[in-house]
C-alpha positions as CSV (number, residue, x, y, z in Angstrom):
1,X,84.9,116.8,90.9
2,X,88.1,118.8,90.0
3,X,91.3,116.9,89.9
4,X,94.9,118.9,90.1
5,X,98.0,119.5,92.0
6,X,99.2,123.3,92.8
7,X,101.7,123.8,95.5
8,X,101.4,127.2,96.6
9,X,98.6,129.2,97.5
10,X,98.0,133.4,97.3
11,X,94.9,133.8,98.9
12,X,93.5,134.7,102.4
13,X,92.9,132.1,104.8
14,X,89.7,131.6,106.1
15,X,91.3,128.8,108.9
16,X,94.7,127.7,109.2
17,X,96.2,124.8,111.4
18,X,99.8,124.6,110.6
19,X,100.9,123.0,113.6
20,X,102.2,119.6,113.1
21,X,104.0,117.3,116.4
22,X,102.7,114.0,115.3
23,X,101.2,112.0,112.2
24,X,97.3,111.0,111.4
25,X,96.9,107.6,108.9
26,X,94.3,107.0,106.2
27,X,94.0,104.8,104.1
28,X,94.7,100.9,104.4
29,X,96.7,99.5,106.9
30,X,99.9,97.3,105.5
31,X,98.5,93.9,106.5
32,X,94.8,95.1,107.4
33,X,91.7,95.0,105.1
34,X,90.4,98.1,107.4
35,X,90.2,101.3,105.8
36,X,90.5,104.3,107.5
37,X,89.3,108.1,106.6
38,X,90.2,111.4,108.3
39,X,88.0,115.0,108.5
40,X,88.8,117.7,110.2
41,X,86.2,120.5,111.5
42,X,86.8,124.3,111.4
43,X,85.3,127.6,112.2
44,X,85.4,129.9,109.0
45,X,87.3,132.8,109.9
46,X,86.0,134.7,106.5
47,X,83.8,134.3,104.1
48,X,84.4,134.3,100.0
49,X,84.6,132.0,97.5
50,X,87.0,128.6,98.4
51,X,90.4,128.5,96.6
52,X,91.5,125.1,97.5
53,X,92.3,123.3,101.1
54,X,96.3,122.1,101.5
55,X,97.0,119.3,103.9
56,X,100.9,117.9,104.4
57,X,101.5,114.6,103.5
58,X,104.4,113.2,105.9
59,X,104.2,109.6,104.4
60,X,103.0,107.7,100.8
61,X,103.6,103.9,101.0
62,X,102.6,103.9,96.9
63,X,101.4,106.2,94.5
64,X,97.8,107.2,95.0
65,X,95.0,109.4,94.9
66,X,93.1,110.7,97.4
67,X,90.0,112.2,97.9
68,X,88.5,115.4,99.8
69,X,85.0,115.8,100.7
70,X,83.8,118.9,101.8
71,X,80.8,119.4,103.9
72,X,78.3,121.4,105.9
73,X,78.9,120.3,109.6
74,X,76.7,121.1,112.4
75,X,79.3,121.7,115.8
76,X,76.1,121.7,118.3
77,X,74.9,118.2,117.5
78,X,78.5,116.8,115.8
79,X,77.1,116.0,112.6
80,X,78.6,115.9,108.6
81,X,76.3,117.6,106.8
82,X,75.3,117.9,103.2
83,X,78.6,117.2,100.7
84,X,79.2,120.6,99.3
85,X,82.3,119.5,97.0
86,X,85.6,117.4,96.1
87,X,88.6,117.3,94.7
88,X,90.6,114.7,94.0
89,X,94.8,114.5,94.3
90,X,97.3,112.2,92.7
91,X,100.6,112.0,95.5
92,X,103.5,110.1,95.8
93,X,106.4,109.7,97.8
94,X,108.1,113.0,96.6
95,X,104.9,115.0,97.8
96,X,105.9,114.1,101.2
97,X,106.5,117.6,103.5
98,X,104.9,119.5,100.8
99,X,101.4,121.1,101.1
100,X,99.3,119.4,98.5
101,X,96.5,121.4,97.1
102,X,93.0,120.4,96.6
103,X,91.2,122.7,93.8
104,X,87.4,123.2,94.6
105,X,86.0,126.1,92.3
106,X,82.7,127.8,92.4
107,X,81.9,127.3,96.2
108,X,81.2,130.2,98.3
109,X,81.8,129.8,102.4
110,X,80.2,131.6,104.7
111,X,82.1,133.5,107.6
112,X,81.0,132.1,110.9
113,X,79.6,129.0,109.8
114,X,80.9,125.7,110.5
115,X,82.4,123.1,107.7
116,X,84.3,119.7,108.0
117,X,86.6,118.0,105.5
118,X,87.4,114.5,104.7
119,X,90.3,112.8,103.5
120,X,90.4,109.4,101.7
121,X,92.6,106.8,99.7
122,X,91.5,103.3,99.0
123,X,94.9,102.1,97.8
124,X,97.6,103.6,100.1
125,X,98.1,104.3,103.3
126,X,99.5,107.7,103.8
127,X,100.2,109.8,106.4
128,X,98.9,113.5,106.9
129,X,101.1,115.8,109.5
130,X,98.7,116.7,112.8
131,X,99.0,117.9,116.0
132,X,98.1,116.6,119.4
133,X,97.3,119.4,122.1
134,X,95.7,118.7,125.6
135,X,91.9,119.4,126.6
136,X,93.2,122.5,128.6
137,X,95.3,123.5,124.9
138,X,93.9,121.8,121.9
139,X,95.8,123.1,118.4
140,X,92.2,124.1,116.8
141,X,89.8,125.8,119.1
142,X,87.3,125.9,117.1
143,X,87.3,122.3,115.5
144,X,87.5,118.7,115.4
145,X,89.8,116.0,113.9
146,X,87.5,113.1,113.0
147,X,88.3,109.1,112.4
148,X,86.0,107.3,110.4
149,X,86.3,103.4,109.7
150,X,85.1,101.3,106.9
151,X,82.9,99.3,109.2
152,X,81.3,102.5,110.5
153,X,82.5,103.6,113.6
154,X,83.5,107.3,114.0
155,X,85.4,109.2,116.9
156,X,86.0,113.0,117.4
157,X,89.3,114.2,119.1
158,X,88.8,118.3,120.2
159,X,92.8,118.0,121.4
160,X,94.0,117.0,118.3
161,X,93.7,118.8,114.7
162,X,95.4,117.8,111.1
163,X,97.6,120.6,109.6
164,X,95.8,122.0,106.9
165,X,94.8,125.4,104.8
166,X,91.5,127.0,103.7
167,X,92.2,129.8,101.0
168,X,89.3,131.8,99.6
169,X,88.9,135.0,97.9
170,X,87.2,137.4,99.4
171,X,83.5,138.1,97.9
């Protein structure tokens, strides 16, 4: 697991979903022992060795770390795959509207293949900027945003998408 923070990223993108109308919670809910988690699905666009993934925090309740999974994802039956990697993010209150960086060295992604992410914090309850589309118009064609709760239930949302950014370098 690689920990770090770096703001800015000078790479290609192999997906981007800057978009951002609305705001997606992980985390623990002020007043509520449930815990939710976040992923987000994408097509890769290009293939290369993975840089980092950026999300933008729009709200930290506390300092906290949080964690992102990556994993294989299979789009035809909807399921996370394999865990390919994480990284792991200290953030705080000033980090909010910045893109936060998760480091994750030394794994190659394949162009055309699908891959999901997952965001997690078990001791704050943070907000991470999104954006809500339609069925007709959804932000991310090619992808899902995904709610996961502690006790185990999941849902998919194709019309909605978190804002984020896949760098790699090119192979």
């Amino acid at each position: 697991m690689n920990t770090g923070k770096v703001q800015a990223m000078h790479t290609s993108h192999a997906k981007e979903q800057t978009e951002n109308n609305t705001t997606s919670w992980i985390g623990c809910y002020p007043g509520n022992k449930k815990e939710i988690s976040k992923g987000q699905t994408f097509l890769a666009n290009s293939g290369g060795s993975l840089e980092g993934i950026e999300v933008l925090p729009t709200f930290v309740n506390q300092p906290a770390e949080v964690l992102l999974t990556i994993h294989d994802y299979d789009a035809d039956t909807r399921k996370w795959g394999e865990q390919l990697g994480s990284a792991k993010v200290s953030i705080s209150q000033s980090d909010c509207g910045k893109w936060i960086r998760f480091n994750i060295p030394n794994l190659q992604l394949s162009k055309g293949k699908f891959y999901g992410f997952k965001l997690a914090s078990h001791n704050s309850f943070i907000g991470i900027a999104e954006a809500v589309g339609s069925a007709k118009n959804p932000p991310l064609s090619e992808g899902r945003e995904w709610k996961f709760e502690d006790n185990g239930n999941t849902d998919s949302f194709r019309y909605m998408s978190l804002a984020f950014k896949i760098a790699v370098k090119a192979a």
